[in-house]
N, C-alpha and C positions, 0 to 999 in steps of 0.2 A: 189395548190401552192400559198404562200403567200408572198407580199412583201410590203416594208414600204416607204414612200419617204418624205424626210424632206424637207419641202415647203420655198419659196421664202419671199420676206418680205408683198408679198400680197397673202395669203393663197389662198383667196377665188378665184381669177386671177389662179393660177397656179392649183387649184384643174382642173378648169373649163377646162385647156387647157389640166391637164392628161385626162379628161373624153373625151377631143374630140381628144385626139390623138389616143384614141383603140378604139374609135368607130367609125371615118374611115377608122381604118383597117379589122373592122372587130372582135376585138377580143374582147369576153364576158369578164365580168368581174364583181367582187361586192365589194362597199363599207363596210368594216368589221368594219373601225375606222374610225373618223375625229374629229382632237381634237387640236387646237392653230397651231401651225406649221408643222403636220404631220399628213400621211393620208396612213391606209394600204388596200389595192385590194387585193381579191383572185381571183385567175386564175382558166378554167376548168385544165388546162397544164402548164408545165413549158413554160416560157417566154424569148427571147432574149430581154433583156434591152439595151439601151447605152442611157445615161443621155445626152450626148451631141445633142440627139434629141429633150430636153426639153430645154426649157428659164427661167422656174422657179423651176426646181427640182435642189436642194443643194447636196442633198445626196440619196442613195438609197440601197437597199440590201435582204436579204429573211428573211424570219419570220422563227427562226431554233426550237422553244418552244413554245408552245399554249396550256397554262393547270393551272391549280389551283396550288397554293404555296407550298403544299407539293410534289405535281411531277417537280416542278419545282427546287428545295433544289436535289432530285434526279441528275435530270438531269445534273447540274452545277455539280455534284458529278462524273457523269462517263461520261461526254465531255468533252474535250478537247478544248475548245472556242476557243481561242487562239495560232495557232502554231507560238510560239516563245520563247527566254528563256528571252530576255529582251524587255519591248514594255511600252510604256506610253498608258494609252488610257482614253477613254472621254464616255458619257454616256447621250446619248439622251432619252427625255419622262419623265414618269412619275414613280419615281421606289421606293417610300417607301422600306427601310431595304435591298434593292437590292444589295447597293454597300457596306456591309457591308458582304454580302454572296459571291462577287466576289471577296472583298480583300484576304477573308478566302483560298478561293478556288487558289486565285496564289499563294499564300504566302505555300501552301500543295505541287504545284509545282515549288516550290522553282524558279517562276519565281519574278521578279521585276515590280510589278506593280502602275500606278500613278495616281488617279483620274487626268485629266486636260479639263476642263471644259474651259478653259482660258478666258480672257478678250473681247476678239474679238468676235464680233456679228453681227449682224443689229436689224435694229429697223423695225417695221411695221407699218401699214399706220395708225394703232391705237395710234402710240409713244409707245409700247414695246418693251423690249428689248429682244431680243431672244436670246443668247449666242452659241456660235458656239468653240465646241472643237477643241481646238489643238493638235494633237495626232496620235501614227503611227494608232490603231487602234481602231475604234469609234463602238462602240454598241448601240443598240438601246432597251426599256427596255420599256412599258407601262402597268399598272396595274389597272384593275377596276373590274369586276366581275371575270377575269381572267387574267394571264396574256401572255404577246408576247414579244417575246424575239428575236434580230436577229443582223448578223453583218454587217455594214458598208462595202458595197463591191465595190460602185463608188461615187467617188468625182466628182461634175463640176468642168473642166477644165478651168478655165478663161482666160489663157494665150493660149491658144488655140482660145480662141471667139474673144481673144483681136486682135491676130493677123492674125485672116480672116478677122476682120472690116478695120482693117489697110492696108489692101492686096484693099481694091476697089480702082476702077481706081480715083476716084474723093469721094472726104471725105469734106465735109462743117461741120464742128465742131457744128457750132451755130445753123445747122438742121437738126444736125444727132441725133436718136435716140438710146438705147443702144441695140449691139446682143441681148442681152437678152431678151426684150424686142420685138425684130421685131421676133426672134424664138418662140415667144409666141402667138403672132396674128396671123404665119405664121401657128401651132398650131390648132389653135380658128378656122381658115376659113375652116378647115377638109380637105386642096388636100391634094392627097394622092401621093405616091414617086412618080415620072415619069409622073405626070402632071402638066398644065402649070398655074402659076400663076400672074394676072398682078394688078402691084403695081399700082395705076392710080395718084396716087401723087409719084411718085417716091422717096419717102423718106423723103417728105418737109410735 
């Protein structure tokens, strides 16, 4: 099993902490891609994911197509990507002629479909911009000797991280650091659930 995860604005930070979050648990794993802002693992097994365990994963989901361009024109032929009759959706990677094969393909099922790639980004510690879709549902699309194909199955939550940091008993603004951020160190140091961890700067 494959899956893709669309990185943070500091790739190499947030590779680093997926690598040490499944290797304190234990679970095998192989770098298949690593390419500007996204990076897919193959698994011996299928995997329980939740993004809300990372600090720097954006996005995440399964690799649904792995194969060269003509099994690939296939595939989009007799799947269904999509269950829905209306949906905007956005398109991460790298997809030469890609979105010109998926318009084809909704527009057959007379759904209504919207490249939207939108406005809204981050930038990375390089000054790039990395573009972040707005969209009910987000694909992901890479192509280089082969290609990988998959759908967008979880978003981080922000409003969720926002308001566990807002829930501490004592919040110092000017030396706090961001969830995001402390679940990424917290990450990097490998304890694993149900063990104890001591902050020795408590936050400052």
């Amino acid at each position: 099993m494959e899956y893709f995860f669309i990185l943070g604005r500091n790739p190499e930070l947030s590779r680093a902490e997926i690598f040490s979050y499944f290797e304190c648990r234990g679970i095998d794993f192989k770098q298949i891609l690593y390419k500007e802002n996204f990076i897919v693992l193959s698994f011996e097994k299928d995997i329980k994911l939740d993004i809300q365990e990372f600090g720097g994963v954006l996005r995440l989901g399964k690799i649904l197509f792995k194969g060269n361009l003509g099994n690939f024109k296939r595939f989009l032929e007799k799947e269904e990507v999509v269950p829905a009759d209306k949906f905007k959706w956005s398109l991460f990677g790298n997809f030469p002629d890609v979105e010109d094969w998926l318009i084809d393909k909704f527009k057959k099922e007379r759904k209504k479909a919207m490249i939207r790639r939108g406005s809204k980004g981050i930038k990375n510690q390089g000054g790039e911009f990395l573009p972040l879709g707005n969209a009910e549902f987000q694909l992901f699309c890479f192509f280089q000797t082969e290609i990988l194909f998959g759908l967008v199955e979880q978003d981080y939550d922000y409003a969720d991280s926002k308001k566990r940091d807002m829930q501490k008993p004592v919040r110092r603004e000017e030396l706090a650091i961001s969830p995001r951020l402390a679940k990424i160190l917290i990450n990097l140091s490998q304890v694993k659930p149900g063990q104890r961890l001591l902050d020795c700067f408590c936050g400052v």
